[in-house]
TIFIDREN-846441 format. One record per residue (C-alpha): x, y, z; residue number from 0; residue in three letters. Coordinates in nm, 2 decimals. Example, Ala and Ser with C-alpha at 12.3 -4.5 7.8 and 13.67 -1.06 7.14 Angstrom:
PT      X      Y      Z num residuo
PT   1.23  -0.45   0.78   0     ALA
PT   1.37  -0.11   0.71   1     SER
This chain:
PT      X      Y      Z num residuo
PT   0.00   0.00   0.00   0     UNK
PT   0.09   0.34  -0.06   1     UNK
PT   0.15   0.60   0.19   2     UNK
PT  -0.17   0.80   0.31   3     UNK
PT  -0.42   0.46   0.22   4     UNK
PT  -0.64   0.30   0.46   5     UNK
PT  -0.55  -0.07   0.48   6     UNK
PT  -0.91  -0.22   0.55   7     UNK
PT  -1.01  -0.45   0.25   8     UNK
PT  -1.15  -0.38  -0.05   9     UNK
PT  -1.40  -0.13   0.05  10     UNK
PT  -1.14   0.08   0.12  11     UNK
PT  -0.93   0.06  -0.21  12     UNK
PT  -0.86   0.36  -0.34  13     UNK
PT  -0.95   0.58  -0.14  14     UNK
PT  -0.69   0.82   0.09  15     UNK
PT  -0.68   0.84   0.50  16     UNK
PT  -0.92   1.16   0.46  17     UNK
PT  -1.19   0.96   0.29  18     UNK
PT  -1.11   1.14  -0.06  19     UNK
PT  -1.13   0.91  -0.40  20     UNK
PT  -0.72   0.93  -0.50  21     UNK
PT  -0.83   1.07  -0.84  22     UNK
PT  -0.84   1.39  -0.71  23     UNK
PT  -1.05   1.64  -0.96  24     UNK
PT  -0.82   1.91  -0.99  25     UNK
PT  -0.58   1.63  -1.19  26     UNK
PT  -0.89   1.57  -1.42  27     UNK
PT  -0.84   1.88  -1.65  28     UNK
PT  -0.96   1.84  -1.98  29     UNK
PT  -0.82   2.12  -2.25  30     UNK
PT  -1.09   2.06  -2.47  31     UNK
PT  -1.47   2.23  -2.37  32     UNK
PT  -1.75   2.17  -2.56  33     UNK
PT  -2.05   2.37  -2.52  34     UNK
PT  -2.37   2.19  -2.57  35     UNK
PT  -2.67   2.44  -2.66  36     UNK
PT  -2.88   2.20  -2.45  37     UNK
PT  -2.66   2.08  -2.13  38     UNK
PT  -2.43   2.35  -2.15  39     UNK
PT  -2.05   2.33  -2.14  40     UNK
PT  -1.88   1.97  -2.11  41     UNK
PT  -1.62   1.77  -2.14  42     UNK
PT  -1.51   1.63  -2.49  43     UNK
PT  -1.52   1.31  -2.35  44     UNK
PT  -1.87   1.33  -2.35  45     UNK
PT  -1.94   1.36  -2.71  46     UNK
PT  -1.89   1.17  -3.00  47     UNK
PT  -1.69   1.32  -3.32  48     UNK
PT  -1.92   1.30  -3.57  49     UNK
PT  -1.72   1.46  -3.89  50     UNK
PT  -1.74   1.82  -4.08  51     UNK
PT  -2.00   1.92  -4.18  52     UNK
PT  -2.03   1.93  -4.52  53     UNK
PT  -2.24   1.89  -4.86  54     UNK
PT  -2.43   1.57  -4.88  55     UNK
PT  -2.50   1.53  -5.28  56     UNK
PT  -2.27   1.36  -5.51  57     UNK
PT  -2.37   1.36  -5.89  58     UNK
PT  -2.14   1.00  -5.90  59     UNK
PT  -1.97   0.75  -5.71  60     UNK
PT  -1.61   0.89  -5.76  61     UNK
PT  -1.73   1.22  -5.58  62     UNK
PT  -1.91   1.05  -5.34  63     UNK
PT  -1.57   0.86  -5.24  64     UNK
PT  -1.42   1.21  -5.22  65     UNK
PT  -1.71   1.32  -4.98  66     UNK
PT  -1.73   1.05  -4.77  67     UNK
PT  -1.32   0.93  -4.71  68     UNK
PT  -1.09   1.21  -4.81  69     UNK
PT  -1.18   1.50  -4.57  70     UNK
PT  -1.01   1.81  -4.64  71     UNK
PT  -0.87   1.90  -4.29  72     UNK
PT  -0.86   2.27  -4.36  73     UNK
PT  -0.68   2.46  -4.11  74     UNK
PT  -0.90   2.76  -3.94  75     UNK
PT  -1.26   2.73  -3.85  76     UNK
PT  -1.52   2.51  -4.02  77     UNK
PT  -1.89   2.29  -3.89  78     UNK
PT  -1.85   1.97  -3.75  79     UNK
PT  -2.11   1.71  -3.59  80     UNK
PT  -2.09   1.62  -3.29  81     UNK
PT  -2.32   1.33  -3.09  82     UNK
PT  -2.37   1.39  -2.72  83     UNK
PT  -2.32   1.06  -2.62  84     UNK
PT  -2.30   1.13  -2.22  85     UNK
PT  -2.56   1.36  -2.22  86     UNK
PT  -2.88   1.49  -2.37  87     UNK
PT  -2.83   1.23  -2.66  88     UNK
PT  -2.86   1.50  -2.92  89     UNK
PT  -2.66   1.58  -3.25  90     UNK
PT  -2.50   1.97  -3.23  91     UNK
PT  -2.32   2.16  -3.53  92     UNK
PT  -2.05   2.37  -3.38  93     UNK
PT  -1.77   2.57  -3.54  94     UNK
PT  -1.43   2.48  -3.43  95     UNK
PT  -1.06   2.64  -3.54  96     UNK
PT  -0.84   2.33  -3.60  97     UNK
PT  -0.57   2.60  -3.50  98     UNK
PT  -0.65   2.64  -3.15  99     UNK
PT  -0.83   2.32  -3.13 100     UNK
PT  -1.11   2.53  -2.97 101     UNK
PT  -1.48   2.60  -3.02 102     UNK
PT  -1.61   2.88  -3.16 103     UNK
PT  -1.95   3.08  -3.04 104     UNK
């Protein structure tokens, strides 16, 4: 056992002499925010990358390849999709700057 741990069975696993879980939150910091229109802001964690956003209609199956698996990765802002997964269960469109890695307003 480590120093600071209770030794009194399993019950007691992981948790420090002041009763605390040992994953302490302030070590939990996430960079990357996303703000839900309908829960409000969350961790990424809690969503799903769902893709950009982008023109569904291909005239043929060659430019429908080129939609669906060659994404363009453009640097700056652009839509994605993103599936809240851990939360309301909803699909939002956000803006995000590849850049910065963050969200837009």
């Amino acid at each position: 056992m480590t120093p600071g741990h209770v030794g009194r069975g399993r019950a007691s696993a992981g948790r420090l002499a002041s009763g605390r879980d040992e994953y302490d939150r302030r070590f939990c910091i996430v960079s990357l925010r996303v703000a839900c229109p309908f829960c409000g802001e969350r961790a990424f964690t809690e969503f799903s990358f769902g893709g950009e956003l982008r023109d569904v209609s291909s005239p043929d199956a060659a430019s429908d390849f080129v939609r669906v698996y060659l994404h363009e990765n453009v640097a700056g802002v652009h839509q994605e999709r993103w599936y809240h997964a851990a939360g309301c269960k909803r699909w939002v469109t956000l803006a995000r700057d590849t850049t910065t890695n963050r969200f837009e307003a």
